[in-house]
N, C-alpha and C positions, 0 to 999 in steps of 0.2 A: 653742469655736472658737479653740482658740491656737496658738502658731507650732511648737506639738508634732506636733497632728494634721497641719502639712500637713507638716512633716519625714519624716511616717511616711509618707503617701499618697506624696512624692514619689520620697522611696527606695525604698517599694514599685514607682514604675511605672516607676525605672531600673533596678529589679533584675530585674522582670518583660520589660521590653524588652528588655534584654541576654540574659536566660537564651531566650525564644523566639525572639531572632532568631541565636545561634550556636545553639540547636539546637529549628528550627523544627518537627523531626521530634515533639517533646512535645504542638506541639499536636493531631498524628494521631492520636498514642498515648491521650490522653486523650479523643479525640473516640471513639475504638474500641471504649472502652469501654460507651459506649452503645448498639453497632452490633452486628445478629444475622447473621454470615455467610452461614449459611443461609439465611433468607428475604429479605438482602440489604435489610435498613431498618434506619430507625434505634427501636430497641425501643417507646419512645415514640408514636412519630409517627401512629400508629393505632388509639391509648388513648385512647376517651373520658375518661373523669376526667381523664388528663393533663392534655387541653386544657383541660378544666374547671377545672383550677388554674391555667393559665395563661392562661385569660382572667378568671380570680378573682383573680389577682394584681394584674393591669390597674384592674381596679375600683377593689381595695383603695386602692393607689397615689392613681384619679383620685379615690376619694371624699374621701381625708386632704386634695385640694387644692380639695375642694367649698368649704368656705365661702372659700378666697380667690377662687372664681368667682364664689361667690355677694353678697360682699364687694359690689363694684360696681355689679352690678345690680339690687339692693336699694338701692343709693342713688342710680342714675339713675330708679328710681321715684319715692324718696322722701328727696329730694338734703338734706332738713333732719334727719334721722335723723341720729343716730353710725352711722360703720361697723361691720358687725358684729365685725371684729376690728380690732386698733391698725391703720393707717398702713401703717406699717415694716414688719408681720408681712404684712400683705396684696403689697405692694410685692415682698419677699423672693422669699415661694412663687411667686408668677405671674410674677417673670422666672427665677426657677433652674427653673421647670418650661418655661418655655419651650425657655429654653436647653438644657437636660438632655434632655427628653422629644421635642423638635422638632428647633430649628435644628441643635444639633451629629450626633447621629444623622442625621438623616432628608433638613436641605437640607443640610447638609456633605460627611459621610462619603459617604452613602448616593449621591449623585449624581455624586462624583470619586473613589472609592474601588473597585474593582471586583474587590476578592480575593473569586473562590467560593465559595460557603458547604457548608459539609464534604455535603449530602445530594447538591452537584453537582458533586462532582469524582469522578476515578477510581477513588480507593480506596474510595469506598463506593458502586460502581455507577452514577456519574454520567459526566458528558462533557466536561467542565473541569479543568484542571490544579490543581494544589496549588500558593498562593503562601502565603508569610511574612506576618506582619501588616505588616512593613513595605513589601511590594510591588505598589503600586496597580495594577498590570497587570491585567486581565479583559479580562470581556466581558458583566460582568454592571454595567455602570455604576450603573444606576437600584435596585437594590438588593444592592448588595454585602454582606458581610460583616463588615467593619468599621467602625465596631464597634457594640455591638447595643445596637439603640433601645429592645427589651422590658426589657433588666438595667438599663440609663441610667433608662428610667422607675420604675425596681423602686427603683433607689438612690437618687432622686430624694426616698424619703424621710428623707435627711439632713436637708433645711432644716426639716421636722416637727421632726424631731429638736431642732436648736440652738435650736428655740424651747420647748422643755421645760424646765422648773425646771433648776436647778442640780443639784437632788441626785440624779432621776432624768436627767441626761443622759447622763451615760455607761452608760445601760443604755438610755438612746431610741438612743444609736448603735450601740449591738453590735448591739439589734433591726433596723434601719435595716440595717445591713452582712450581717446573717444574711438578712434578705427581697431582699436584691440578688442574693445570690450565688446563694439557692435559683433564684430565678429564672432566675439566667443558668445553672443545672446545668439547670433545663426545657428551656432552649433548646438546649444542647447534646441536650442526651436527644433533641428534635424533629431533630438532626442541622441546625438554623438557624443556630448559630455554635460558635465555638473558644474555649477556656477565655482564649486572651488578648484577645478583643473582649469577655469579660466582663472583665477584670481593666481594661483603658482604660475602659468603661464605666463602672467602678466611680471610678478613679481622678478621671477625669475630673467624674464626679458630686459629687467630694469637694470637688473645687480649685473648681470654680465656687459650690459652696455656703460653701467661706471665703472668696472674693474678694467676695462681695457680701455674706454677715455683715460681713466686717471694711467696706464702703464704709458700709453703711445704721446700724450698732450702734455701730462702735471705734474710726472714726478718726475724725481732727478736721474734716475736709474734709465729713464727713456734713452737710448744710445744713438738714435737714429732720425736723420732728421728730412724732409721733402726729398729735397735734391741726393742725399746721399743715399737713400733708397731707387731715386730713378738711377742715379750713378751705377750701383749693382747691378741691377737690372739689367742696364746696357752692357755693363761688362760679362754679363754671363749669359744674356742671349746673343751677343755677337762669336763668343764662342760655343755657342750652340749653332749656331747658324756655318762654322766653320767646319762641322763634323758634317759626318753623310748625310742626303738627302732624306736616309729615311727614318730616322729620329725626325725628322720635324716634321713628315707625313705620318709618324705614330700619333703625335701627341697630336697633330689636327684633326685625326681622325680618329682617335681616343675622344676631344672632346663634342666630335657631332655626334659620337654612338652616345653619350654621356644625357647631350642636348635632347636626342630624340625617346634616351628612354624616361628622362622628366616630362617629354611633352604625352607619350603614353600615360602616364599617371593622371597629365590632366585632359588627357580624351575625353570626351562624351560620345563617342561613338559604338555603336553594337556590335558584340561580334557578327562578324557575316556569315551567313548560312552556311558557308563554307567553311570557315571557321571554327566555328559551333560542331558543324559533320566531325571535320578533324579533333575537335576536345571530344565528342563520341567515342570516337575510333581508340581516343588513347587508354579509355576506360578500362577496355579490356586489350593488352599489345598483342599483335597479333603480326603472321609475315605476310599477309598479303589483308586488304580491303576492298569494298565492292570497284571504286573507283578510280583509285591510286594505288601504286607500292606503300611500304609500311613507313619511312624511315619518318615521314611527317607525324605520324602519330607517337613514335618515338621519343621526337622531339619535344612534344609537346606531355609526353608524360614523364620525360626529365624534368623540363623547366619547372612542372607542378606540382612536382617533388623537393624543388629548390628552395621556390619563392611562393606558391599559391596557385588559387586556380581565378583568381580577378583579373579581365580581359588584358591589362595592362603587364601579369605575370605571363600570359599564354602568350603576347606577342612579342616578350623579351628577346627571345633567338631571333627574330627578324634582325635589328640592327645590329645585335651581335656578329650575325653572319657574314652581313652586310660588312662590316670594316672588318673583319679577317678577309674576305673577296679584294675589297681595295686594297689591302697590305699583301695576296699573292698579286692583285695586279702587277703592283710596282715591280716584282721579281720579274714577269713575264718582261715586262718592259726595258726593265734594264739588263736584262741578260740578251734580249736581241737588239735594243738599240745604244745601251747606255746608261748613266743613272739619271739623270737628267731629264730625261722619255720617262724613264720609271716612275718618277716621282710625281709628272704631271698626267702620265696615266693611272695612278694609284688615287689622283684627287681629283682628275676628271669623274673615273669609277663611282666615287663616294657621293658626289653631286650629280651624276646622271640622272635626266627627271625621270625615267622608269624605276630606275632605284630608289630613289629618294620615296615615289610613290607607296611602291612594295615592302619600303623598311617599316612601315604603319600595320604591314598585314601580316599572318602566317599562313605562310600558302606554300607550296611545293617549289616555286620559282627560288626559292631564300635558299635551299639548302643545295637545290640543283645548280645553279650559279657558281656557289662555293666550289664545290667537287668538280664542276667542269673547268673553274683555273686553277686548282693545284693538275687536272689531268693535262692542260696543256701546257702547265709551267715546265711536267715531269719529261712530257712527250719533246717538247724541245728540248732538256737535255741528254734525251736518248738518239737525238739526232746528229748528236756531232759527238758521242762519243756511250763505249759499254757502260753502264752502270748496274749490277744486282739490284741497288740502290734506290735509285731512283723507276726502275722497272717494278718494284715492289709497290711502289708511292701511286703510277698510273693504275695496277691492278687496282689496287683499296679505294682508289678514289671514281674508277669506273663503277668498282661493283657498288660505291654507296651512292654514287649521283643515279644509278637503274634505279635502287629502291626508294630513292624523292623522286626522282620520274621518269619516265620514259624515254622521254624526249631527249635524254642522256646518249641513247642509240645512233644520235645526230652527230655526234662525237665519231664511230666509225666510218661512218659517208666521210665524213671529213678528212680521214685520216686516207683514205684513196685518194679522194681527190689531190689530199700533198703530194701523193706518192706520185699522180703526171704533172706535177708543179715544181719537183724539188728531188735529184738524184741524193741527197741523206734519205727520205724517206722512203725511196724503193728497197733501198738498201738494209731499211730497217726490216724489211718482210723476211729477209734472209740471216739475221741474226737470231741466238737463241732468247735472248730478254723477249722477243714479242712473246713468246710461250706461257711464261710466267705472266705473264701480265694479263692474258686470255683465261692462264687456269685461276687466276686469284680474285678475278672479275666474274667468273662462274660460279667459284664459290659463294661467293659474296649473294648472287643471285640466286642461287639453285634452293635455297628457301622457300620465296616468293613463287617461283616455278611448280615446285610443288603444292604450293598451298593453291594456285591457280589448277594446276590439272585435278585437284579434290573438288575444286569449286565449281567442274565445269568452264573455266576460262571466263572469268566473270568479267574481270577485269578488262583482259584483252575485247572480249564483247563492245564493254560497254565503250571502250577507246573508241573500238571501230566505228560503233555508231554514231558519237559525236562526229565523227568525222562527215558522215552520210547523214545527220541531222535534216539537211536542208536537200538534199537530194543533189545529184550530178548535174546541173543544168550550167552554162555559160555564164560566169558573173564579173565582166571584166573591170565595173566600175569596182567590186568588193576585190581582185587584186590589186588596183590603184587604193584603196582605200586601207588597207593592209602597208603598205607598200608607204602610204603618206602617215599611218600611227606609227613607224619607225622613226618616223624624226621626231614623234612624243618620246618616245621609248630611249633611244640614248641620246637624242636633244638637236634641237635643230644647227647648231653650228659643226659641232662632229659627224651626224651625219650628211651632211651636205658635204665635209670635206669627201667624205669616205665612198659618197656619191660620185662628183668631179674626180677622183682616183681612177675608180670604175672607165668612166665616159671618156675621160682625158687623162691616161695613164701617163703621155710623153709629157705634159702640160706640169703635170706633178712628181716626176722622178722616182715612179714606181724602180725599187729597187729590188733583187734579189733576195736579201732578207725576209720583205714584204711577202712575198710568194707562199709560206707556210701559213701567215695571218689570214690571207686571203684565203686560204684551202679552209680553213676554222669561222669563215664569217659567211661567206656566200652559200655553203652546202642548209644551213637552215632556213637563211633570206627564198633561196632557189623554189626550193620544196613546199613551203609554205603559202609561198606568193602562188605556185601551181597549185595548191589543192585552194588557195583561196578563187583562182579563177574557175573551181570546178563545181566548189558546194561553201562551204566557209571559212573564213578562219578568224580567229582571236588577235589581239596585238603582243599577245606577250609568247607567243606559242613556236617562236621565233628567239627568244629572249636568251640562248646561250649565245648567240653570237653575240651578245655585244660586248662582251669580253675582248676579241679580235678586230672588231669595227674601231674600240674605242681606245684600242693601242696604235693600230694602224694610222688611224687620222690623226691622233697624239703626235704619232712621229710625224706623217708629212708637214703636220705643221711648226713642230719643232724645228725640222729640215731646212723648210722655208723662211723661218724664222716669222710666221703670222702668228706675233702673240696675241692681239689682239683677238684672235677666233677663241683663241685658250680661255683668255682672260672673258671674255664674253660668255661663253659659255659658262662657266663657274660663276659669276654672277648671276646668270640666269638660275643656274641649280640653288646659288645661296636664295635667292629671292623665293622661290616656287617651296623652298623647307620651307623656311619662314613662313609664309603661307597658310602652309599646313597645318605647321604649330597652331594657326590663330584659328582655323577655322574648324579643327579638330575639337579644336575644346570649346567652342562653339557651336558645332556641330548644328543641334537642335536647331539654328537659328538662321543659321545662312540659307540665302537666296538671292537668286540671282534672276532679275524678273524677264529679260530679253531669252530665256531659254525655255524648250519645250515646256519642259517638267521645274520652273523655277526651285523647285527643294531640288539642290544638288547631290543632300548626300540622303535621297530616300529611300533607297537600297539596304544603307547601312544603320537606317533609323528607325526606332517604334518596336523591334524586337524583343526588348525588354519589356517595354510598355503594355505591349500585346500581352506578353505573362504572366505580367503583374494581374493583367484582370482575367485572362485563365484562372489564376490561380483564386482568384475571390468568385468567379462563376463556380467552379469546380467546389469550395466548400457551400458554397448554397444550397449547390445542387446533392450536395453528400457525394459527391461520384468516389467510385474505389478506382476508375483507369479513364485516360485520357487517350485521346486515338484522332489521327490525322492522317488525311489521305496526302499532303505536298511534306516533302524530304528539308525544303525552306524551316516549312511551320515545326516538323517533327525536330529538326535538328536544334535551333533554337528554345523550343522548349523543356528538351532536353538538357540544355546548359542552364536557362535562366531558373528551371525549377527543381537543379539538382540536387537540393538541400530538403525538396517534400519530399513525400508520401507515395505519389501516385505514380507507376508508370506508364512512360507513353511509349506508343505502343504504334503502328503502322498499318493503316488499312491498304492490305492489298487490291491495285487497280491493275494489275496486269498477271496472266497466268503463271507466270514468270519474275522473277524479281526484278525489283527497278530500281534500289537502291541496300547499304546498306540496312537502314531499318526492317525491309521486308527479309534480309537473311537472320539478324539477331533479334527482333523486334517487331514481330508478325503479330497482329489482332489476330486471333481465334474465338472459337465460342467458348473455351474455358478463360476468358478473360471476364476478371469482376466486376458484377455490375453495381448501379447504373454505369453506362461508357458516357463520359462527355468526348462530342466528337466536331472537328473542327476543319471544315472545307471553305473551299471556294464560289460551291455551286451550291444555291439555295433549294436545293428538290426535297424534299423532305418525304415523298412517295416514293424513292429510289431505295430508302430504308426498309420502307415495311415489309419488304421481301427476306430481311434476315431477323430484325425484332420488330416485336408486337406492338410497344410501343416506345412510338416515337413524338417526343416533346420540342416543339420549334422554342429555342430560346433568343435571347435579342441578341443581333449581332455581334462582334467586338471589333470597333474602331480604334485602331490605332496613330497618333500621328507621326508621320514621319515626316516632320518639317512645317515651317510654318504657313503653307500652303496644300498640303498634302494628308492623306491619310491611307491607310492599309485596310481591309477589310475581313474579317474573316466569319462563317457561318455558322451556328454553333448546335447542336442538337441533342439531348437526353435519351438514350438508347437503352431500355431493359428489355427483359423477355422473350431471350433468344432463341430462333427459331429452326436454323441452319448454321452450318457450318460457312464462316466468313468469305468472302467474295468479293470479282470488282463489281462494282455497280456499274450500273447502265448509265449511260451518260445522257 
């Protein structure tokens, strides 16, 4: 790192500025080459492997910056250890990676910079003008094209570099400059940027990795040296460590919400048809939907107000929810056991594998969760003493966990059952606070109430029926089987404790205390486990208790002092994130061949893919409306093709509604034609009965995973004859 290299970087990026901004035309020329006239993309951009190298780049990049992440966090555990690497070197990487890979890219450029990026200007079939890299002008503010955050992070392996020996350095930096550039040729190829936001990328990567070698290593003003930086360190997380437990359950569970929402960025995963339904629902907000209360869709037409509407913005509120859930755990915790219970309840919470699961998703469990431990945080302090206060807190927080879901209702079972477990809570039916707490929870609700008795009770319906899906017959292996996803759900060392509680209460020292948890964990286990032995049930339909299951076993194991089950368990949760991370942004490619269906995740895969070639059938075909008879396909095409033309539209199969596409979103005969229309079942004579004709087009295969694929049937509909109907099957 001497005043050579930056001579070179610097006249590099006055030669490179000058040459592209008198002949801006080079960076078209060079983008063109990636670009197939004929099918009008960029060659790239529809290559799985491609992508696969360039999110394999990414990795490569953040893994080389793992131990300066890991650097810290290993020493806020264990603040008397040496760091795992010097000081200076840890110091170095995590601000040039900030800098490089964040601030300059992403809050700089990306937010005042608005030049097009080559896939969305005119020359290569986009809608946006072609500007110079010197010309901020757009319209694409929030993520422009200058200059690129993927090749910045790619170059970012310089400061690896300058910390390599001497004798391999000059060959850590040609490696270093060869892995930038490849990458930024990726990005080009994806038609994402122009050969000179790779060249500032690069440049730029280079000057901040010597301005801070030369501050931390070579000049005199450097004030700080290995040891005296671990020396700090020690001295101020040992007095962190001395303050309350739950400063140091914030900041750990600050940086897993942190962890998981970088790992959504780099998902590959589709939204899920449920998913998708709920970005539906938010389109238009409304207080009740065909399927659920509102508050889901709520959520999700804040968040997409926030940050955006790309899969990784719509699932933001999951983890967010998720660590406010862990940080009321801890309250729960240590107000009935202590801070101590609190604290390992607050970080059991955050690594339970149900959670950890559902932090990936947005779905009704995230928000319902939340709202049911500030309800029991509130209800335990109404039980040993008046509060307005806190009486107001259970209201708002019943009436908003009813509109995330129902199963909120599990909360009042619960709240008898304390009442023959525990002389507070009898007592409480006779104080005026339960009043308030009943009207402020109605309120909350009596929305949703009326939007259901306009709708015919749609919602209530369709509950019921999931419930009766499979009919009332005896199913004792699917209680047992319900009954054994619980220990998926809050993990298998917690609930085994909270099993043996149960079986062997004198064995474990079931205490008084305990008795309210227990009125709050068993009323949903109970219920569930019984309608599972009657018709079906879910693993997560259950999923408010473990709030109580995973206080309660906290504590007996605190009690007992079996750290070992704690610490095991938290290991298992860190492992199974971890995981997730890898195989999420992997997605497309895992399998696991000893399993039925070896694509594990083919559920959540090909849904994009599927719309992509929608959307190229449907301009072939000229269609003015797309129409599908499954709520899956309708839901998802709705999300992936919400930036066309055309809408879709819901072929009713039942006299009656069945979801909500058939209430906002009904096929009729005044729908324009041609319909492209897309089923499951190949009959193509089940048509002719409403248009005239009817054109068999080829299927569309989608994959989901690397042994799997999706199917769907497609068909060209004009010449309408009747007014729209289900078809005969």
């Amino acid at each position: 790192m001497n005043r050579t290299g930056l001579i070179v970087a610097l006249s590099a990026a006055v030669i490179a500025g000058l040459t592209f901004a008198v002949f801006p035309e080079l960076d078209l020329w060079l983008s063109r080459l990636f670009y197939d006239a004929g099918s009008q993309q960029f060659v790239l951009n529809v290559s799985g492997v491609a992508q696969f190298f360039r999110r394999g780049a990414m990795w490569i990049a953040w893994a080389l910056a793992g131990p300066a992440l890991a650097a810290p966090l290993v020493k806020l555990i264990q603040p008397r250890r040496p760091l795992l690497i010097p000081g200076r070197a840890m110091i170095f990487l995590l601000t040039t990676l900030l800098l490089n890979a964040i601030i300059l890219p992403n809050v700089i450029f990306k937010a005042h910079w608005g030049r097009p990026r080559p896939i969305a200007i005119t020359e290569f079939n986009g809608a946006e003008s072609f500007k110079p890299w010197w010309d901020p002008r757009g319209t694409t503010r929030s993520s422009g094209s200058f200059f690129s955050g993927e090749a910045a992070t790619a170059f970012w392996t310089f400061p690896p570099a300058a910390l390599a020996p001497a004798g391999v350095r000059p060959w850590a930096f040609a490696a270093a400059t060869l892995f930038g550039l490849t990458t930024g040729v990726l990005r080009m190829a994806f038609g994402g940027h122009y050969a000179s936001d790779v060249i500032a990328a690069g440049v730029s990567a280079f000057i901040v990795t010597w301005l801070a070698y030369g501050f931390l290593y070579r000049w005199k003003t450097a004030r700080y040296s290995d040891q005296k930086i671990d020396q700090v360190l020690t001295d101020r997380i040992s007095a962190f460590h001395a303050q309350k437990l739950f400063w140091r359950l914030t900041l750990m569970v600050s940086v897993l919400t942190v962890a998981r929402l970088i790992a959504l960025h780099f998902s590959v995963v589709d939204l899920f048809p449920d998913e998708a339904r709920y970005w539906t629902w938010a389109q238009t907000p409304a207080f009740g939907y065909f399927s659920k209360p509102p508050l889901i869709a709520w959520i999700i037409f804040a968040t997409e107000h926030v940050c955006g509407d790309s899969e990784a913005c719509l699932r933001a509120s999951a983890p967010l929810l998720y660590a406010a859930t862990a940080l009321v755990s801890y309250f729960i915790g240590r107000y009935v056991y202590g801070e101590r219970t609190g604290f390992w309840t607050g970080l059991s919470i955050a690594f339970a594998t149900g959670l950890i699961f559902s932090a990936r998703i947005v779905s009704t469990d995230v928000p319902l969760l939340f709202f049911w431990s500030v309800s029991l945080l509130a209800y335990l302090h109404l039980l040993d003493r008046r509060s307005w206060r806190w009486a107001i807190v259970l209201g708002v927080a019943l009436g908003l966990g009813l509109l995330a879901k129902y199963a909120m209702a599990y909360f009042f079972v619960c709240v008898i059952v304390a009442s023959f477990l525990d002389s507070r809570a009898r007592a409480l039916w006779r104080r005026s606070e339960i009043l308030i707490v009943v009207v402020i929870a109605c309120v909350f609700l009596a929305p949703n109430l009326i939007w259901n008795i306009s709708h015919h009770f749609v919602t209530f319906r369709h509950t019921r029926e999931n419930l009766d899906a499979g009919g009332f017959t005896f199913h004792p292996f699917g209680a047992l089987g319900f009954v054994a996803s619980q220990f998926g759900v809050i993990g298998p060392f917690l609930f085994t404790a909270f099993v043996i509680a149960l079986v062997r209460p004198a064995r474990v020292g079931v205490e008084r205390q305990d008795r309210v948890l227990l009125a709050f964990a068993l009323p949903p286990l109970v219920l569930v486990t019984a309608a599972a032995f009657a018709a079906s049930a879910k693993a997560n339909w259950a999923a408010p208790s473990a709030i109580a299951i995973v206080c309660l076993a906290v504590a007996i194991l605190v009690r007992q002092n079996r750290w070992r089950w704690i610490y095991a368990s938290l290991a298992l949760g860190v492992l199974f994130q971890f995981v997730l991370f890898v195989s999420d942004a992997h997605a497309d490619r895992v399998s696991v061949p000893f399993l039925a269906n070896p694509d594990v995740y083919h559920r959540t895969i090909g849904w994009k893919n599927m719309a992509t070639n929608v959307r190229q059938m449907a301009e072939q075909a000229e269609a003015q409306t797309i129409a599908a008879d499954h709520r899956d396909v309708l839901a998802s095409l709705s999300y992936y093709l919400r930036k066309d033309r055309w809408p879709i539209l819901s072929w009713p199969t039942s006299s009656v509604p069945t979801n909500q596409f058939d209430l906002d979103h009904l096929l009729t005969s005044a729908a324009k034609e041609p319909v492209l229309y897309l089923t499951n079942r190949p009959l193509p004579q089940r048509l002719s009965q409403f248009y005239r004709a009817v054109e068999t087009m080829p299927p569309i295969d989608a994959a989901t995973g690397p042994n799997s694929m999706r199917r769907v049937f497609v068909f060209k509909l004009s010449g309408v004859v009747r007014e729209i109907g289900p078809l005969e099957q």
